[in-house]
N, C-alpha and C positions, 0 to 999 in steps of 0.2 A: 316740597321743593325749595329749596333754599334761592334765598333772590341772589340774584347777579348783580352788585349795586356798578361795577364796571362797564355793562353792556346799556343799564340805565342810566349812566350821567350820558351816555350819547345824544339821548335825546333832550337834552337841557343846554340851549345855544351861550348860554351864560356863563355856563361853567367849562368853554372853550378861555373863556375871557382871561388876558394877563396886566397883572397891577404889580409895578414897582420890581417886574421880570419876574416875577412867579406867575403859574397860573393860578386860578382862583380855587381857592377853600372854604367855601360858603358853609359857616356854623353858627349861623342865627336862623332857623330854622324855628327855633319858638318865637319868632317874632313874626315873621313871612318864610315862605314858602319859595324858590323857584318853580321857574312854569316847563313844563315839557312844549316841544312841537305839536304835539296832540291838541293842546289847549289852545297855545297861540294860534295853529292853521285853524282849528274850529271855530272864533272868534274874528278871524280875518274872511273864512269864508262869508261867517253872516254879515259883515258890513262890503263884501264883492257884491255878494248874490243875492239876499233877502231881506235889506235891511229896511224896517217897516217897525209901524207901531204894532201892539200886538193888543186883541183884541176889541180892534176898529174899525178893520175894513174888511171888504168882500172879497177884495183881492187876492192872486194866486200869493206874493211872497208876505203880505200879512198873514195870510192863513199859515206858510210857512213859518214866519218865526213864532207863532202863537203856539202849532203842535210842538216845534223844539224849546221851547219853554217851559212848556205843559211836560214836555217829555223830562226836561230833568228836574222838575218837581218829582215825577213818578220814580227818579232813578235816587231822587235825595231820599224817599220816602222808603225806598226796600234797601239802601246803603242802610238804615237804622231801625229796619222790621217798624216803621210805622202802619198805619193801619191802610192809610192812603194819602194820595196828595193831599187832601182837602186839610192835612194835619199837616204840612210843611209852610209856611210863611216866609218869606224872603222879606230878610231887611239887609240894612247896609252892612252887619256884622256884630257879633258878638254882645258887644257894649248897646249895641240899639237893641237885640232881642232883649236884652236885660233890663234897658231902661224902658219897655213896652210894656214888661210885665209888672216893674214898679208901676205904672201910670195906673193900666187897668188893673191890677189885683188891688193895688193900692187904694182906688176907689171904695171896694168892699169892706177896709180896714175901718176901726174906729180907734179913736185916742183911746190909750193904755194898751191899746194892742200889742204882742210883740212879732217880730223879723228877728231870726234866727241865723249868722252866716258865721265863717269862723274866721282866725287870723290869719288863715295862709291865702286869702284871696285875692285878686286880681281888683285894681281899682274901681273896675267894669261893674264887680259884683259888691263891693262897699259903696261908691260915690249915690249911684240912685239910693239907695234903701236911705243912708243921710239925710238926702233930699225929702225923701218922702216922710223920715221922720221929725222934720224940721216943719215940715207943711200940716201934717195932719196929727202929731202928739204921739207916735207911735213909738214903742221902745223897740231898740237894734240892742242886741245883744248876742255875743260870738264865744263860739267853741275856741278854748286854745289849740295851741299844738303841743303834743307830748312833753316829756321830759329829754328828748331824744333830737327837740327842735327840728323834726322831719318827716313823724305823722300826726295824723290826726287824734288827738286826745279821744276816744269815744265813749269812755265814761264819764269823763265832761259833758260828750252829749246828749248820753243819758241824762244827766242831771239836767241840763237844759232842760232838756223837754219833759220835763214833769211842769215844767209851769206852762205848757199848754199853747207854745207858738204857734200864730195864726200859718205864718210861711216859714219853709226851712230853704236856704237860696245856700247851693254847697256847690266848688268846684270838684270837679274829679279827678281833676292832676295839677299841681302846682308848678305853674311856670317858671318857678323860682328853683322848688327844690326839686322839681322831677318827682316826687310822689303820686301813687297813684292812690286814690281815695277809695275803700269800699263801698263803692254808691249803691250797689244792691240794698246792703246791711243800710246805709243811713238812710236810703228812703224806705223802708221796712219800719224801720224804729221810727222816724216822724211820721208816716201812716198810721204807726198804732196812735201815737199822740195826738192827732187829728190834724195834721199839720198839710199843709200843699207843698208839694216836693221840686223846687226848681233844681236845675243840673247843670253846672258851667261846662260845658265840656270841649270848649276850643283847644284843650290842650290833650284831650283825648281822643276824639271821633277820630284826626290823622292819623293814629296810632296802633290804634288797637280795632279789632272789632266790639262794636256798640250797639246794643238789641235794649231800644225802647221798652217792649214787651215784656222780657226780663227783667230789667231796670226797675219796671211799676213806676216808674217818674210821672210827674204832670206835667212836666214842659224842660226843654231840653235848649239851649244853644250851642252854637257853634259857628264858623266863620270858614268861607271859601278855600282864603288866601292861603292859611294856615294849611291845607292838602292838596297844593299844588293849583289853584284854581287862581281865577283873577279876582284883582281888590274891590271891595265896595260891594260885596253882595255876600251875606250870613240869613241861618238858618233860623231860627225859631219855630221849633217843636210843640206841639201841644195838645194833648187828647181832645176828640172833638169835642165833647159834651161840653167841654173847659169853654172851649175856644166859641163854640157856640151861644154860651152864657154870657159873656165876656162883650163890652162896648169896644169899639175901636177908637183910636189914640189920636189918628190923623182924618182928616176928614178932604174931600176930593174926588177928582172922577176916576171913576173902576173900583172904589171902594161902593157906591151907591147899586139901589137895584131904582130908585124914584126920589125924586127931589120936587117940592114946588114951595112958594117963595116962604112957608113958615115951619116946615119939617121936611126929613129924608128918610127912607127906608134903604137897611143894607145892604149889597150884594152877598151872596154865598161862599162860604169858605173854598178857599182859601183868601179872595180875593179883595174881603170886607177887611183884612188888615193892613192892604196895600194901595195907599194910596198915589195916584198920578203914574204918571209912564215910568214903566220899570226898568231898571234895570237891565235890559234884554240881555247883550251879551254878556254882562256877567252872568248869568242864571245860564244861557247856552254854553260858555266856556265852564261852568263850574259842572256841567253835567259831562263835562268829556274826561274832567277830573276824576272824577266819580269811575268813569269808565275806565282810564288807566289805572286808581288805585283797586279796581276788580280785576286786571288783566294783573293784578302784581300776588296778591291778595291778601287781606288783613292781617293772620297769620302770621303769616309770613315777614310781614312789614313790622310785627311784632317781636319774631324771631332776632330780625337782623339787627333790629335796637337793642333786644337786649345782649346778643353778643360784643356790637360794639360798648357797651355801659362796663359791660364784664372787662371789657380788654382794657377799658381808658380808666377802671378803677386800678385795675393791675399797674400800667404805667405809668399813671399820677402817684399810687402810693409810693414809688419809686424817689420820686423828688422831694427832697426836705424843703421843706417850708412852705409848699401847697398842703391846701387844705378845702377841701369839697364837701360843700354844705348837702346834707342828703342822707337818703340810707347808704348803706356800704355793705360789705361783706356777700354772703350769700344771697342777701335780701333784694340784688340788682333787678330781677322779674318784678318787683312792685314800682318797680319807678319807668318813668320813658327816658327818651336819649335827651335826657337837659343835665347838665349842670353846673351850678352855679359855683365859683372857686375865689379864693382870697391864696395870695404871694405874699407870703410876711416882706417887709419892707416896699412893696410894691404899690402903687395906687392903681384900681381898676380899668382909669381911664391912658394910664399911662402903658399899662399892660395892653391894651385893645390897638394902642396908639403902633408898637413893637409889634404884635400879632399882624398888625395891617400892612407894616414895611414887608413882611415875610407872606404876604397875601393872603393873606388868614382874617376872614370877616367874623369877628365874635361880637356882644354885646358888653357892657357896662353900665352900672346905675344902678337904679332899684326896681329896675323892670315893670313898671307900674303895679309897684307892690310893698309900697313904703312901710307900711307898718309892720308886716315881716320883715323887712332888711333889715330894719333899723332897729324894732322892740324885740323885734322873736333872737334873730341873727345876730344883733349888737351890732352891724355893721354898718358904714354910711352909705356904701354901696357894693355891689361885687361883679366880678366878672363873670361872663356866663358864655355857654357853648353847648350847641343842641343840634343833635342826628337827624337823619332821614335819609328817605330809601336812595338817596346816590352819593352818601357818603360811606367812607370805607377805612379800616384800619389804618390805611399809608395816612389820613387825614390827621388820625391821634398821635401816629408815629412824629406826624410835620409840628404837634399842638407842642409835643414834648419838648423837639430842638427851641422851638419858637417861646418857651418857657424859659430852656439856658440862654436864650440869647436877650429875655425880661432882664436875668441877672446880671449879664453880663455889661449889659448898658446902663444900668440903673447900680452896679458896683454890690452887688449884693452877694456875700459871703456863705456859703453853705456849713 
């Protein structure tokens, strides 16, 4: 069943919204997300009706918010065929799941070791492993990207990994270039290497359907906000034997099972890597998320990105002097709805500047992803514009005009 992305932006009070007498065309979409009604009444309901610590008291709406919490742990847990909650961890997002498992894997490492990620990363997934190899003598070392500047080099990482990296930390879609990563194929290949397989996938799990199982990964992240959910509360993935073996990072109460004044014993997964009061309703709003991208479904959500990628490559190739960093052609099913574009004569930020008179929310910069913009791309920055399930063709059609009217203001010559 093909989505309705017309009957879905109904439910998105935001994109009522008008700026500068346009109404809004929300296409930063790999940065955040808007929120449906679903999410925001479920979030408002828990601070009407049950708003409580959870896992404290006897009481009727503690016990309530503690099962709707629990509950969308079990709902994050079969969105990604994990095995059970006790494998889902709630952190703030993305960049925290990543910097949790530089801390604790990072413990196990010894100097000379090597961290294996590659250069289309997210700074999420570069800044720790630095960190970490600043602290303890560890070598970082990264896969390039093609000759094509848009996938993955993978005999590069083959060759990698003959020397035997301890971790392989790979994202699986390029918030830059819209690439989708073979992450089956590269955690297969650093398994036979002996490698621990981490998975960036914020720019994936909204996207597409994403099966752990499948996967064979050892630990996976991802972020709320990025699938429609609210800010400050991400996923962390991770087989349990892993996660069982594994010290925790923060220390505080509801991560303990016993404390007395010279040691502490930990509480049970899930909850030994979360410490102090959580979260709550982001973890309750981010399961109603969960439930509206099932009412929509993966697929499908799939589907409709990649038609629109098809259509906005058809009408950008159209315009001289854009130029869209990314695969092209036939190859639009490997990438999601991002992409990142240079206007010869144009500066990115002056482009976004024009895009915004005509109510068009895009991005500019280097998307926290400097050393792809700048070494892989050659560029200092670029503009960028990414899909999702309530945008729709007329939004590409608006990208277009909103393109001649770049040139037209900045005097630029076809």
């Amino acid at each position: 069943m093909a989505l309705d992305a017309e009957r879905i932006r109904k439910d998105f009070p935001i994109l009522e919204s008008v700026y500068n007498g346009k109404k809004l065309v929300y296409l930063d979409n790999a940065a955040t997300t808007q929120k449906p009604r679903q999410v925001i009444d479920r979030i408002s309901e828990y601070y009407r009706t049950y708003n409580a610590n959870i896992h404290r008291g006897m009481y009727a709406i503690s016990v309530k918010a503690t099962e709707e919490y629990v509950r969308s742990k079990e709902m994050a847990a079969k969105f990604i065929n994990a095995g059970s909650y006790r494998e889902i961890i709630y952190t703030r997002n993305t960049t925290e799941s990543l910097n949790v498992l530089a801390l604790a894997l990072g413990e196990k490492l010894s100097r000379g070791d090597t961290v294996l990620i590659s250069t289309m990363e997210h700074h999420s997934n570069i800044v720790p492993w630095q960190m970490l190899a600043r602290r303890k003598g560890i070598a970082l070392e990264y896969v390039d990207v093609a000759e094509d500047k848009s996938s993955l080099d993978m005999e590069g990482l083959k060759a990698k990994l003959e020397r035997k990296p301890k971790i392989v930390s790979m994202t699986m879609a390029s918030n830059v270039l819209g690439t989708v990563n073979d992450a089956k194929a590269i955690t297969r290949l650093a398994h036979g290497a002996g490698a621990t397989v981490i998975l960036d996938g914020a720019q994936h799990v909204p996207h597409m359907r994403t099966d752990v199982k499948e996967l064979g990964c050892d630990f996976l992240a991802f972020s709320s906000h990025k699938m429609l959910g609210p800010s400050g509360i991400g996923v962390l993935y991770g087989k349990e034997e892993l996660l069982e073996s594994m010290e925790p990072v923060l220390g505080g109460g509801d991560m303990i099972r016993s404390v007395d004044f010279q040691s502490s014993t930990w509480n049970e997964l899930p909850w030994k890597f979360e410490a102090g009061t959580s979260n709550i309703e982001g973890g309750i709003g981010f399961g109603a998320a969960i439930e509206y991208l099932n009412g929509i479904g993966m697929d499908n959500v799939k589907a409709h990105e990649d038609e629109l990628t098809a259509y906005a490559l058809k009408r950008f190739s159209e315009i001289k002097g854009m130029k869209v960093h990314g695969l092209k052609g036939d190859r639009f099913g490997e990438r999601i709805g991002v992409m990142s574009f240079s206007i010869d004569g144009a500066h990115p930020h002056d482009i976004a500047q024009v895009f915004d008179s005509e109510g068009i929310a895009i991005r500019a910069g280097h998307h926290c992803a400097m050393p792809l913009v700048t070494s892989v791309l050659n560029e200092d920055s670029v503009a960028r514009m990414s899909f999702y399930v309530y945008n729709g063709k007329e939004d590409i059609d608006k990208v277009v005009d909103a393109v001649r009217k770049v040139k037209a203001v900045l005097k630029i010559k076809d």
